[in-house]
C-alpha positions in Angstrom: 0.0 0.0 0.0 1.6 3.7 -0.8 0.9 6.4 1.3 1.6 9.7 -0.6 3.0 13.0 1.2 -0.1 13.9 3.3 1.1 10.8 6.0 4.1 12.1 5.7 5.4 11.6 9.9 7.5 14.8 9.8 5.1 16.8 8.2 3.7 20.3 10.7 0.7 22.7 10.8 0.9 26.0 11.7 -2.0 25.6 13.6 -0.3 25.2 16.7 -2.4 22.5 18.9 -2.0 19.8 16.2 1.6 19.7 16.6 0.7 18.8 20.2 2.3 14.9 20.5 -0.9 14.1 22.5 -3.4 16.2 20.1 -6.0 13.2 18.9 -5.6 15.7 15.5 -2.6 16.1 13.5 -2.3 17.0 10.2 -1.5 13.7 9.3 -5.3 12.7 10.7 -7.6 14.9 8.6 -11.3 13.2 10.3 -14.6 14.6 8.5 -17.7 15.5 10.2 -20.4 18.1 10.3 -20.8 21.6 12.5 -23.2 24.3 13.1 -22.5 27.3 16.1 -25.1 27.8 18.5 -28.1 29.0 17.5 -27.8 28.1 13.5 -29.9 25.6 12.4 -27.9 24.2 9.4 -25.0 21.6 9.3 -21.8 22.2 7.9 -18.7 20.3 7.0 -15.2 20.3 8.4 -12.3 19.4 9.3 -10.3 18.7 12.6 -7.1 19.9 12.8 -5.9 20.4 16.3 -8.0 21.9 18.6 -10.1 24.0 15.5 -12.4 22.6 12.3 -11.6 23.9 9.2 -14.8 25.0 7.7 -14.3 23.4 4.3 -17.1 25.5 2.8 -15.7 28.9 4.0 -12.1 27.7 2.9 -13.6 27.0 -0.9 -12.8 23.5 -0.9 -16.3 22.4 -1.5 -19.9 23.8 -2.4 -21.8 21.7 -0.6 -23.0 20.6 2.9 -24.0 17.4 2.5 -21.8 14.6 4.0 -23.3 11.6 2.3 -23.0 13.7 -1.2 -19.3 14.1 -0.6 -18.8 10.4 0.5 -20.3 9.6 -2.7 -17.3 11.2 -5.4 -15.0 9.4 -6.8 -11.4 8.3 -5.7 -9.4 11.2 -7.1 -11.5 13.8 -6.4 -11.3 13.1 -2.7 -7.6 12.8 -3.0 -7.5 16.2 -4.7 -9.5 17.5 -1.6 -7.4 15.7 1.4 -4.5 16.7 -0.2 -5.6 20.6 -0.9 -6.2 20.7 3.1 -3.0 19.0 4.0 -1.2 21.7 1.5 -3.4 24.6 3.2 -2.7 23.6 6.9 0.9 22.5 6.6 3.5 24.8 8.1 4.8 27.1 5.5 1.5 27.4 3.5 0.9 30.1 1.1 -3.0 29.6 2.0 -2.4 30.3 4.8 -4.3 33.9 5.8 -7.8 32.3 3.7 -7.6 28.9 5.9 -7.2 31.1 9.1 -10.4 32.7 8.5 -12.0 29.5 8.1 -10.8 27.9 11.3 -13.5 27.9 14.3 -12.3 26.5 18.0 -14.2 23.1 17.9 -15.5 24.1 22.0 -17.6 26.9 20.6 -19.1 24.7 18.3 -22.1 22.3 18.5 -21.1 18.9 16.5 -23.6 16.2 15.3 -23.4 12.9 13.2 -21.6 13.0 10.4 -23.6 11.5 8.0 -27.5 11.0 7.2 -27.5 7.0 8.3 -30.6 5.0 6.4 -29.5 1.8 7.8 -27.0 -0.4 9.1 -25.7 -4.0 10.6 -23.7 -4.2 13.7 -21.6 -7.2 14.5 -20.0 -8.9 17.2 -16.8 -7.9 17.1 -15.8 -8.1 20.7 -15.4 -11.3 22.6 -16.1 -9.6 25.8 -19.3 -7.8 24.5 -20.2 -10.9 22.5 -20.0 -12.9 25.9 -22.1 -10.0 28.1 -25.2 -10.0 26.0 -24.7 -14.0 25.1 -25.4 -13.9 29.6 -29.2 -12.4 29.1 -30.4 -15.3 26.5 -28.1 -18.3 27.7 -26.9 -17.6 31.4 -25.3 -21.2 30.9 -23.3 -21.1 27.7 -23.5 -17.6 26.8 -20.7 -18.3 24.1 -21.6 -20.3 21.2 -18.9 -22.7 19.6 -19.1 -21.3 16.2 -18.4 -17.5 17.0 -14.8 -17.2 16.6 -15.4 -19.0 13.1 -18.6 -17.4 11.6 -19.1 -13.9 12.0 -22.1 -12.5 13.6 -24.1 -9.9 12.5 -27.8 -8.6 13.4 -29.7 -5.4 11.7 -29.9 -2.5 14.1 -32.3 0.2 14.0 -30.8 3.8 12.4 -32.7 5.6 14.7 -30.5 4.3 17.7 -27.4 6.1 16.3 -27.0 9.2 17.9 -24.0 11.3 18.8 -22.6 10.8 22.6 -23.5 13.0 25.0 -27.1 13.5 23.0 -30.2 13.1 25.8 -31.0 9.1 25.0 -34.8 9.8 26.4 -35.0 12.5 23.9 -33.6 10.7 20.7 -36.3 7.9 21.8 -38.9 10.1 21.8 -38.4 11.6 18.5 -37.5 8.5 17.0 -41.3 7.1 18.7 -43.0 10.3 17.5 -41.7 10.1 14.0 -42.9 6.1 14.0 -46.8 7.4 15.1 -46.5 10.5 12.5 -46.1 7.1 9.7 -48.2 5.2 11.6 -51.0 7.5 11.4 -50.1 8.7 7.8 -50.5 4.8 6.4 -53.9 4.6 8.6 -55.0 7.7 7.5 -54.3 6.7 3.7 -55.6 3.4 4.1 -59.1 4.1 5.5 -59.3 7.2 2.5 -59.1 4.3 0.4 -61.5 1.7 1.7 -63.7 4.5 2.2 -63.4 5.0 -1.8 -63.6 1.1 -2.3 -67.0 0.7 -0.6 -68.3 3.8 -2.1 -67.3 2.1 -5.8 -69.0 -1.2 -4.8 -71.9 0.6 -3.6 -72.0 1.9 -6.9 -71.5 -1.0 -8.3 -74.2 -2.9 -6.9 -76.9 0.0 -7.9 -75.9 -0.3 -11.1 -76.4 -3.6 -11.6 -74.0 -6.8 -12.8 -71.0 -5.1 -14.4 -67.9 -6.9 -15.2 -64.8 -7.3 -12.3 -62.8 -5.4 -14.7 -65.1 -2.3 -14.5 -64.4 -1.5 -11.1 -61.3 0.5 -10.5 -59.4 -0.8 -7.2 -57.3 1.7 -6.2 -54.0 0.4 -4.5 -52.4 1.1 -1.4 -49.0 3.0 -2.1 -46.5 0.3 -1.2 -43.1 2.8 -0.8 -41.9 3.0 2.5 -41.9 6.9 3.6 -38.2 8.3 4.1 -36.7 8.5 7.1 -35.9 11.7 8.4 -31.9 12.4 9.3 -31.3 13.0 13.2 -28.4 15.2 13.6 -28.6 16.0 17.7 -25.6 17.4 19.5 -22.4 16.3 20.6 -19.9 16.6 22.8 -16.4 17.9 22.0 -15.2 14.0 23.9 -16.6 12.0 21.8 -14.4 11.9 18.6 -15.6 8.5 17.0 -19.2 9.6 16.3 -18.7 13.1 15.5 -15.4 13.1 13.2 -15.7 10.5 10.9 -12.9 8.1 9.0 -16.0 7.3 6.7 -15.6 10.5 4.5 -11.8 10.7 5.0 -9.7 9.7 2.0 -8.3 5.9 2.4 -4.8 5.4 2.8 -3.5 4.0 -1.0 -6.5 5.2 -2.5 
C-alpha cells in the first residue's frame, strides 16, 4: 500500500495544537464530520485539525453541505480534496491567511453525526461484549462454539445512532414520535381508500351486474416513507461519532 506526502510523519501545521504529541488531530489525521455554532440551524462540513475545524465551505474547498453527497465522489476527487487541506494547513502554506479565516475553536461549536444514516448491521466484534449479552439469553453457555469462526451480525435500527453526550430519552422520543407521524399517515391513507372502495362497490351494486374489470381498485401505495436524518448534539469528547474516518480519503486510494 503507498501512502503519498499527506502521512508524511515529519510533516507540521501552523495551527499550533496539532503539533501537540498528545493532540488526537494532527495533520496527518484529517477526520470529517459536520458543524453548526449555537443558535444556526444548518450543518456544515469540516475538518479537525488540532484543537479547531476547518470549515471546508468557508475555505472554498467544496460547495456543498451534505456529508453523504461528498462520501459519494470518486477516488481522485477526494484525494485532490485531502491533499488541498494538507497543502493549506501545513506549516509554510501560502493559503495560509484564507484557511485562518475559516478555522472555528471546535469548543464553541455544536457537533452532530456526520452523515445522514438510512441503515446499518452491527456485528460482534468483541469477545467480551459478544460474551455479556450471550449472559441475558443463555446464562449457561452464553458463548456459542461457532463464533470465533462465523461472524455474527444482526440489523440495528438507524434511529439508535445518535452522537454521545445526545439526551438518550430525547432521541427515543423523537424517534417514537416520527414512527406514530407514519403510523397514522399509512392509517390515514388506508381508510381514505377503503372508504373509496366501498363507495365504488356501492356503486357497483346500484348499477347492476358489471364486469370485475369495471371496477377501478385503487392500491395502497407500497413505498416505505423516508426516514428523516437525526443530527442531535455532541460533545467535544466523543471523537468516534462526531469526526468520521467514513468521508476521510483511504490510505493507498
Amino acid at each position: 500500500m503507498s501512502l503519498d506526502h499527506t502521512h508524511d510523519p515529519g510533516a507540521q501545521s501552523w495551527v499550533d495544537s496539532a503539533n501537540d504529541p498528545a493532540c488526537d488531530f494532527p495533520i496527518q489525521n484529517l477526520p470529517f464530520g459536520r458543524f453548526r455554532r449555537p443558535g444556526d440551524e444548518g450543518w456544515r462540513i469540516g475538518v479537525a485539525i488540532g484543537d479547531q475545524v476547518l470549515d471546508l465551505r468557508a475555505a472554498k474547498l467544496i460547495d456543498s453541505d451534505d456529508m453523504n453527497r461528498l462520501m459519494t465522489i470518486g477516488v481522485p476527487f477526494r484525494q485532490s480534496l485531502r491533499q488541498a487541506i494538507f497543502n493549506g494547513l501545513r506549516h509554510g502554506s501560502a493559503h495560509r491567511e484564507e484557511f485562518e479565516r475559516a478555522l472555528l475553536p471546535q469548543s464553541g461549536l455544536e457537533l452532530g453525526l456526520p452523515c445522514a444514516i438510512g441503515d446499518y448491521t452491527d456485528f460482534y466484534t468483541g469477545i467480551h461484549h459478544a460474551t455479556t449479552v450471550g449472559k441475558l439469553f443463555r446464562p449457561d453457555n452464553p458463548l456459542l462454539p461457532n463464533y470465533k469462526w462465523v461472524p455474527i451480525g444482526y440489523h440495528g435500527r438507524a434511529s439508535s445512532i445518535i452522537a454521545s453526550g445526545s439526551s438518550i430519552f430525547a432521541a427515543a422520543c423523537g424517534a417514537n414520535a416520527r414512527a406514530r407521524s407514519r403510523a397514522s399517515s399509512r392509517s390515514r391513507a388506508f381508510s381514505a381508500r377503503s372508504s373509496s372502495l366501498n363507495a365504488a362497490r356501492v356503486r357497483d351494486q346500484m348499477s347492476g351486474p358489471r364486469s370485475m374489470n369495471a371496477l377501478s381498485v385503487p392500491r395502497l401505495n407500497s413505498r416505505s416513507p423516508g426516514a428523516g436524518s437525526s443530527t442531535p448534539a455532541c460533545s467535544r469528547t466523543d471523537r468516534s461519532s462526531t469526526w468520521s474516518p467514513i468521508a476521510t480519503p483511504m490510505r493507498g486510494e
